[in-house]
Residue frames relative to the residue before (quaternion, step in Angstrom):
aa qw qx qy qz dx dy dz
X 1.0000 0.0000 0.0000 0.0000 0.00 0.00 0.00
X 0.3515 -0.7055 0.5994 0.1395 3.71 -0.86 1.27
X 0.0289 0.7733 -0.6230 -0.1141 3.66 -1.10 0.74
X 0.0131 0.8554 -0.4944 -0.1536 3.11 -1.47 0.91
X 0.3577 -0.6418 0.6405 0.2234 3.57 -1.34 0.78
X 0.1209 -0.6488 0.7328 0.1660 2.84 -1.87 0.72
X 0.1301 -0.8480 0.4661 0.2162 3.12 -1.50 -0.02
X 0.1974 -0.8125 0.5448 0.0632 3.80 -0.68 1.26
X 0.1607 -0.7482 0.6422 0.0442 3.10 0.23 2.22
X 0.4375 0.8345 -0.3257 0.0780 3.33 0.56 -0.54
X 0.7248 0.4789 0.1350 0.4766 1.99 0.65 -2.75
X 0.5393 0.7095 -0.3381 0.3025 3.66 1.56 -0.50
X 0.6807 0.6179 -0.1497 0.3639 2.71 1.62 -1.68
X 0.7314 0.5345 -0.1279 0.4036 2.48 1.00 -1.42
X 0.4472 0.6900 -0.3271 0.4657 3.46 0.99 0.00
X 0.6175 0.6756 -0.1512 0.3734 2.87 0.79 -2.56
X 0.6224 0.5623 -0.3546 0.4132 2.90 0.65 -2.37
X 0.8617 0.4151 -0.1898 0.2216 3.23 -0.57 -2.13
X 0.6511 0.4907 -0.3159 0.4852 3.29 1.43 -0.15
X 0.2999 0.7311 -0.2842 0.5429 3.29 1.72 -0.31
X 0.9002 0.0712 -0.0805 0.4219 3.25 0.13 -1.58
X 0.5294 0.4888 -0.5050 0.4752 3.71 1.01 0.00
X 0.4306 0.6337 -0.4985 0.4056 4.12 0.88 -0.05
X 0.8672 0.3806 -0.1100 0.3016 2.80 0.62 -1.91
X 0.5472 0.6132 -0.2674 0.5031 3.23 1.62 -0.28
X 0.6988 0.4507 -0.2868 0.4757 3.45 1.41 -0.18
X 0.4428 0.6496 -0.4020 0.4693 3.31 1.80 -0.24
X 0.5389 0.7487 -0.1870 0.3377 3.07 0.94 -1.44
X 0.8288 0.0946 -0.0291 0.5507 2.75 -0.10 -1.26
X 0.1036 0.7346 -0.3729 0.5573 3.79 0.70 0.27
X 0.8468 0.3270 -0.0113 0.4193 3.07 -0.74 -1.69
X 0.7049 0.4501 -0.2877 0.4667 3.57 0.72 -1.18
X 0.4334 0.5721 -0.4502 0.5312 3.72 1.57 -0.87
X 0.9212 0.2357 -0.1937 0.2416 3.08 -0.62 -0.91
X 0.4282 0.5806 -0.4259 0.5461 3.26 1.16 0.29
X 0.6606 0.4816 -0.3300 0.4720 3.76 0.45 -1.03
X 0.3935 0.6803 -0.4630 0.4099 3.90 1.40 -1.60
X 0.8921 0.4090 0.0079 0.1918 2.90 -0.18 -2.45
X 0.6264 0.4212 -0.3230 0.5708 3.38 1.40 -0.03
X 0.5364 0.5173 -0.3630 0.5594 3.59 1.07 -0.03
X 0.7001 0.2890 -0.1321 0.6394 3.66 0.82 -0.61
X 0.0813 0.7620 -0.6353 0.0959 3.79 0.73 0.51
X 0.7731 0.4680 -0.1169 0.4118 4.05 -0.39 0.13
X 0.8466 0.3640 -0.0441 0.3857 3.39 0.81 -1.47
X 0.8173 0.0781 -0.2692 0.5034 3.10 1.26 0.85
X 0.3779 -0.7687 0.4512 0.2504 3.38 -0.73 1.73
X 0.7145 0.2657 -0.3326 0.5553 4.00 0.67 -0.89
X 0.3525 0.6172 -0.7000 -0.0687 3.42 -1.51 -0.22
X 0.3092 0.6920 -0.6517 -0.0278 2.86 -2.05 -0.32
X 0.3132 -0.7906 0.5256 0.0220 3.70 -1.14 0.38
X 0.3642 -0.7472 0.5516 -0.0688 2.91 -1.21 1.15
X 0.3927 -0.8238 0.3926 -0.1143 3.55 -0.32 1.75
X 0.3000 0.8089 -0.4973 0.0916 3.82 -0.06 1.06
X 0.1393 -0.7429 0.5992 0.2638 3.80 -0.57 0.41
X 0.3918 -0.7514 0.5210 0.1020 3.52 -0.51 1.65
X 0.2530 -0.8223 0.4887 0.1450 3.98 0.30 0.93
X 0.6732 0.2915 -0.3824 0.5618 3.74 0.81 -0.73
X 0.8118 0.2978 -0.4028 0.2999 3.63 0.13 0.34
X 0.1773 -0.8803 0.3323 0.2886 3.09 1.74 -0.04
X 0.1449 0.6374 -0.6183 0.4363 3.41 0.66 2.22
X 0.1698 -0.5293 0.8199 0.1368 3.17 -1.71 0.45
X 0.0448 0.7416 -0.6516 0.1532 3.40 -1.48 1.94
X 0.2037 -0.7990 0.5638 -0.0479 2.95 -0.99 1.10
X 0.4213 -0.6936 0.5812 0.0600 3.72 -0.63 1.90
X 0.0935 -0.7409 0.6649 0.0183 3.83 0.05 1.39
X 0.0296 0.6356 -0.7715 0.0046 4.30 -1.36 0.74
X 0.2769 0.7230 -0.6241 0.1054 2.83 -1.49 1.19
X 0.0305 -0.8301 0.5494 0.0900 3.66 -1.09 0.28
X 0.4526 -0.7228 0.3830 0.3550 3.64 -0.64 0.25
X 0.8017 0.1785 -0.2334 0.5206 3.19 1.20 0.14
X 0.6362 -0.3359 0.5173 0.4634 3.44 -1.30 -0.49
X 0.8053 0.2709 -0.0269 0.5266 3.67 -0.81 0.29
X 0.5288 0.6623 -0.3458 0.4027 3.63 0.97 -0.12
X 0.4781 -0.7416 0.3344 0.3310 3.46 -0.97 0.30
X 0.4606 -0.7764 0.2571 0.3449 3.98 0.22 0.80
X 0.1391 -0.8264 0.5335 0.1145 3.63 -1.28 0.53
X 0.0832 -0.8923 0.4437 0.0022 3.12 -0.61 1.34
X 0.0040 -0.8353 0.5398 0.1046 3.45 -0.45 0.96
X 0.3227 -0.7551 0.5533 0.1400 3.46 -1.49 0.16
X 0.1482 0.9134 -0.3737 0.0636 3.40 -0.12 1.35
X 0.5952 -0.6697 0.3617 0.2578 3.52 -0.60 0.51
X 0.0490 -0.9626 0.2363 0.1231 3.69 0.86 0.77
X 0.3842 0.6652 -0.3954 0.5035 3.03 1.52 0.66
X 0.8714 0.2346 -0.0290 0.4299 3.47 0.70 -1.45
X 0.5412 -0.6577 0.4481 0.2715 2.98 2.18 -0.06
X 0.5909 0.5938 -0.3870 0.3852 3.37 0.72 0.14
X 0.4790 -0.7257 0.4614 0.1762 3.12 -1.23 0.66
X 0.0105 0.7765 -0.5837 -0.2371 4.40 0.17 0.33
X 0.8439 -0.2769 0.0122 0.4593 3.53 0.49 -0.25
X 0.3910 -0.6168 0.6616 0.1701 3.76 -1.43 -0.52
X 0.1429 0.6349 -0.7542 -0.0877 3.40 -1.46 0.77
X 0.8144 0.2944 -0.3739 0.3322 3.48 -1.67 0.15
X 0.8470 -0.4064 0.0037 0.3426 3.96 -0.64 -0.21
X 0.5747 0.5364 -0.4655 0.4066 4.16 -1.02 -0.53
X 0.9338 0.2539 -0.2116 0.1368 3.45 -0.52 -1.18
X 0.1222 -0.8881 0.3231 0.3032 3.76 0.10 0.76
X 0.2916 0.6486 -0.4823 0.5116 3.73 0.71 1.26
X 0.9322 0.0671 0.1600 0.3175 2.76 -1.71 0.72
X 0.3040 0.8149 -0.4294 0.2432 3.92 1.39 0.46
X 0.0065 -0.7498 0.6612 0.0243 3.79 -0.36 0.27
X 0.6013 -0.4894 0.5543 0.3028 3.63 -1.81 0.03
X 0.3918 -0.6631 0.5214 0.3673 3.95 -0.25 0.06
X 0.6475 0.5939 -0.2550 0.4038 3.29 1.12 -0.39
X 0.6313 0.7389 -0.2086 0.1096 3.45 1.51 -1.08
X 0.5642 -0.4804 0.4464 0.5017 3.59 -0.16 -0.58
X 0.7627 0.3483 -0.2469 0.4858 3.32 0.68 -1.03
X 0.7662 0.3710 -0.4199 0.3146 3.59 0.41 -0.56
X 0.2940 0.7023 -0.3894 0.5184 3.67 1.88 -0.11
X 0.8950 0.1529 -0.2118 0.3615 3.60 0.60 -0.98
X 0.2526 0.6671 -0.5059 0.4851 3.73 1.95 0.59
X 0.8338 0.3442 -0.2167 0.3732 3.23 0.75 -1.47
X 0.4009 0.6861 -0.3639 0.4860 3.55 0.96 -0.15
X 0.8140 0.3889 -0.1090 0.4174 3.37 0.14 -1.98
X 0.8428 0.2759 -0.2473 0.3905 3.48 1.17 -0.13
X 0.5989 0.4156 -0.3136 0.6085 3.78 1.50 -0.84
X 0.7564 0.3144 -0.3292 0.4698 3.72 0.44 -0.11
X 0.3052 -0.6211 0.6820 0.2364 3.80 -1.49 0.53
């Protein structure tokens, strides 16, 4: 029996590309989320920052929000959908929705199922 492969270097690229740019288009914007966040909250939180992923098997752009109000405080992380604005969950304080332990099973697998592919 004769086997053949093909290959579509092409079609690789081109993929890549479009994942390439729907990444980068979620950084993007992202970024502008959380900039707006932070200027709306000008004051109320000494650490932050955030972490950007376009999730490809769900085709979401999510964005890993860290923040605390102080130095030395205890951190809060939320995951949100930045297209629709939506919230999938929270561990540690502020928000009373959707709140998990950082430690749990389930928010381990919010966060899994969405910043990772």
């Amino acid at each position: 029996m004769e086997m053949i492969f093909l290959s579509f270097g092409n079609t690789y690229a081109a993929s890549k590309k479009e994942d390439d740019e729907l990444h980068d288009k979620c950084c993007q914007k992202a970024e502008q989320v959380f900039k707006n966040e932070m200027a709306k909250n000008a004051g109320a939180f000494r650490v932050s920052n955030y972490y950007c992923h376009y999730n490809k098997r769900l085709n979401k752009c999510f964005m890993l929000e860290i923040f605390a109000k102080k130095i030395g405080d205890p951190l809060t992380k939320m995951i949100v959908d930045v297209n629709e604005n939506k919230l999938y969950g929270y561990c540690g304080e502020g928000v009373a929705d959707k709140k998990y332990d950082c430690e749990s099973p389930m928010w381990k697998s919010i966060l899994k199922d969405t910043m990772e592919e």
